[in-house]
C-alpha positions in Angstrom: 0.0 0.0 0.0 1.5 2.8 -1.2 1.6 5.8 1.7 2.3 9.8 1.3 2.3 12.4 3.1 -0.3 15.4 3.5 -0.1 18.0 0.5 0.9 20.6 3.1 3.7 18.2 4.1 4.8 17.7 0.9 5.0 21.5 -0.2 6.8 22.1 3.2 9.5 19.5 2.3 9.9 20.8 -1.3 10.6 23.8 0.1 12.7 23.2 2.8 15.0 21.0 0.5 15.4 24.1 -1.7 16.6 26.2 1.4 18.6 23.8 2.5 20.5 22.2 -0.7 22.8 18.9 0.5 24.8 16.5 -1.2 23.7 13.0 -0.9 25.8 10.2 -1.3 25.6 6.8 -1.6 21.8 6.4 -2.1 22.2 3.7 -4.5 23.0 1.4 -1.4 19.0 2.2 -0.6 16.8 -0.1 -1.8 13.3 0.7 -1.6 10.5 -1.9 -2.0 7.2 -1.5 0.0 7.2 -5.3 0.6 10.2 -4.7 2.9 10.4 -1.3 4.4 13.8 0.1 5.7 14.9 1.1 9.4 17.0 4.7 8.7 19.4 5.0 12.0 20.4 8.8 11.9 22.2 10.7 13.9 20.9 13.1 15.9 23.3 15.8 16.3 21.0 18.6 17.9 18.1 19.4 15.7 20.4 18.9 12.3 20.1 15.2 11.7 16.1 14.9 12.6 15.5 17.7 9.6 18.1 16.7 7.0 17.1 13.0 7.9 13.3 13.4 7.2 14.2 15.9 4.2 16.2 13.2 2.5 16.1 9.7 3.3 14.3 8.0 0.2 10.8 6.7 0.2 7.8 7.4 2.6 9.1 8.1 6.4 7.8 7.6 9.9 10.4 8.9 12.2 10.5 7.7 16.0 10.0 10.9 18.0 11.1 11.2 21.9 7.2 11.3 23.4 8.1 14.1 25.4 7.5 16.2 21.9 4.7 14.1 20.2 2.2 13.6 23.1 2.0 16.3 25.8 1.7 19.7 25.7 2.8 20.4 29.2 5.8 17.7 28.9 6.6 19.3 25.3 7.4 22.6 26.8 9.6 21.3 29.7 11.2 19.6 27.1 12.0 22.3 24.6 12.7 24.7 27.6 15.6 22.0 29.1 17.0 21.2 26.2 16.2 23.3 22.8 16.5 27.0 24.6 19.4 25.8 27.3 21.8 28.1 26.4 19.6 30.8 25.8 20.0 33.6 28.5 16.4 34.8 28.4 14.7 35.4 31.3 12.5 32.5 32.9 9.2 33.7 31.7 10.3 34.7 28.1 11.8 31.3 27.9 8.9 29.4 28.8 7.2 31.5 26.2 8.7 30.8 23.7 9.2 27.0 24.7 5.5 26.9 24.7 5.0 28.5 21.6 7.6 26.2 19.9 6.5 23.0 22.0 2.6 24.0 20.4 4.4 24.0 16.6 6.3 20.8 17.1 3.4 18.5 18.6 0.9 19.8 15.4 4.0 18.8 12.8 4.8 15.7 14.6 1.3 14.6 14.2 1.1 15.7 10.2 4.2 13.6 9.4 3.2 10.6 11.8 5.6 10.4 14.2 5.8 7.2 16.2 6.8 8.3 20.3 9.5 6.6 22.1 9.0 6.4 26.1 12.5 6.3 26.6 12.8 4.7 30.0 9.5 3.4 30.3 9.9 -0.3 29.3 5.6 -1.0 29.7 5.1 1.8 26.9 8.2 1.3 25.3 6.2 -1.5 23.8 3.4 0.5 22.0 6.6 2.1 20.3 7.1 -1.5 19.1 4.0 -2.2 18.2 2.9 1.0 16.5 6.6 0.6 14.5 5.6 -3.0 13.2 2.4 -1.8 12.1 3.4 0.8 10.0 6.6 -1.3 8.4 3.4 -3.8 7.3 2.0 -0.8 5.8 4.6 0.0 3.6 6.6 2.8 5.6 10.4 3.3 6.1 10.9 4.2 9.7 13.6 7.0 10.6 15.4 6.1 14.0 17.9 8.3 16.0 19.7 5.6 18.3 22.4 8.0 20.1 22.1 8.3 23.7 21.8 11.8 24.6 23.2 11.7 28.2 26.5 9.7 27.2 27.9 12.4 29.3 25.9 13.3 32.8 27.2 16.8 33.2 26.1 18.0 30.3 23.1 15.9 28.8 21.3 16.5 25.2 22.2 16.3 21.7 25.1 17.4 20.7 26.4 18.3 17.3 29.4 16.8 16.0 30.6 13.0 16.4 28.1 10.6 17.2 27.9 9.3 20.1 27.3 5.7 21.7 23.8 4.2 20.7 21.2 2.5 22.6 21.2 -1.4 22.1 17.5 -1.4 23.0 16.5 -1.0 18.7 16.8 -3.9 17.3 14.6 -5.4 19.7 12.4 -3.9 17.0 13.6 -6.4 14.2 12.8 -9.7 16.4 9.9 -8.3 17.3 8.5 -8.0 13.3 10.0 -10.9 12.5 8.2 -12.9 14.9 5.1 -11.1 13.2 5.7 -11.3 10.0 8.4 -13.5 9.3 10.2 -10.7 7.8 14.0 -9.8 8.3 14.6 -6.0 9.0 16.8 -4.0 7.0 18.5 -1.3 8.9 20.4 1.7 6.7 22.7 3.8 8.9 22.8 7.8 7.7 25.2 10.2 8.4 24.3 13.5 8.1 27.3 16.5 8.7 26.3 19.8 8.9 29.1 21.5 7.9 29.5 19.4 4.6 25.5 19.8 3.9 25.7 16.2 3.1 23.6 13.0 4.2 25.7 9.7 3.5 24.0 6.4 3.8 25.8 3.3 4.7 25.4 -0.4 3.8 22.2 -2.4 4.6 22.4 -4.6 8.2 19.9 -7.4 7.9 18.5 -9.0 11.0 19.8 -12.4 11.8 16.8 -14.3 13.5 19.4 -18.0 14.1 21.6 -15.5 15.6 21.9 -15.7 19.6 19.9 -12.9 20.4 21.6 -11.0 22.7 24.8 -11.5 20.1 22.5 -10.4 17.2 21.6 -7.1 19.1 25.1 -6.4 19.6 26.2 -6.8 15.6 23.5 -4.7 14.7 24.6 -1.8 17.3 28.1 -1.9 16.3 27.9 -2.6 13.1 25.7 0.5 12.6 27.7 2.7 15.1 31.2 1.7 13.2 29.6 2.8 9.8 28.1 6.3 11.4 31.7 6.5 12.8 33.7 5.9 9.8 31.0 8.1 7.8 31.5 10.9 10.1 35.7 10.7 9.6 35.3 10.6 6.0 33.1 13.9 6.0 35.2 15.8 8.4 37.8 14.7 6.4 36.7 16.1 3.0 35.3 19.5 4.8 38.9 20.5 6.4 40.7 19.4 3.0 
């Protein structure tokens, strides 16, 4: 079943790609087939990899989205307030102003592109983020993931921009999770997008391995995927101080 996005969407994309011309390489190693969806893992890298991510991986994309910005209002403004506006020097009630303002935007847009939350340490809801991701790889979509941990360092938490970080290893719980649904073997695509090359790089395919021992399976997926991001990331930084 072939899925799209709103019209609205659609003309906000095409114009955002205009604005915000990148160099994309190695798309040929996507391959698109709405039989057998793709998992995008993205970096995060503040706010950069979440845009250039939904404005150019290929095919139709349902990103995972921290709940904290797809759910609440209340828990949407915190957010943005802690972590979006934290080195802003505004006074307290200008910034929660504008947090609210911007945490109102960002729950309407999450909704129009279909968003699926992630209740990051909540293992009992955790599962609806499972289950709502299954669902919409049966209906055709590509999912766009951001595995970094955020709070790799505890004195100063939040994405950062720059290297990526270490991942979670709690994804590709997602891939045993479909196959034992549909019998289907996920295919995860790691993307590296670097903002000061304005370019989004996509690495080789990682197929889940259901004879794998599980907890080894998780592990080759995570390192696999953060050694490509990693060696993606060099090769960028490479080319941009050449």
């Amino acid at each position: 079943m072939t899925q799209t996005h709103t019209r609205s969407i659609r003309l906000l994309m095409f114009v955002l790609r205009r604005l915000m011309p990148h160099t994309i390489k190695e798309q040929e190693n996507v391959r698109l087939d709405e039989n057998d969806p793709v998992i995008y893992l993205c970096n995060h890298g503040e706010m950069y990899g979440p845009i250039a991510g939904m404005l150019f991986c290929p095919g139709f994309v349902r990103p995972w989205t921290i709940s904290e910005l797809c759910c609440d209002p209340q828990e949407a403004t915190a957010y943005v307030k802690r972590y979006t506006l934290k080195r802003v020097t505004w006074k307290d009630a200008t910034k929660q102003r504008v947090a609210k303002f911007l945490a109102t935007n960002t729950l309407k847009l999450m909704q129009a592109v279909k968003s699926i939350p992630v209740f990051r340490h909540k293992p009992r809801e955790l599962m609806s983020t499972f289950r709502q991701s299954v669902e919409a790889l049966q209906q055709g979509a590509n999912l766009l993931i951001f595995p970094e941990d955020p709070d790799t360092d505890p004195n100063s938490p939040g994405y950062k921009s720059g290297r990526p970080p270490t991942l979670f290893r709690g994804f590709p719980m997602l891939a045993q999770v479909y196959y034992n649904r549909t019998g289907k073997r996920c295919r995860f695509i790691p993307v590296l997008c670097h903002k000061e090359g304005r370019t989004v790089s996509f690495g080789t395919e990682i197929v889940y391995d259901p004879e794998n021992d599980p907890i080894a399976e998780r592990d080759r997926i995570v390192d696999e995927a953060y050694n490509q991001m990693q060696a993606l990331y060099d090769r960028e930084e490479a080319l941009c101080q050449a």
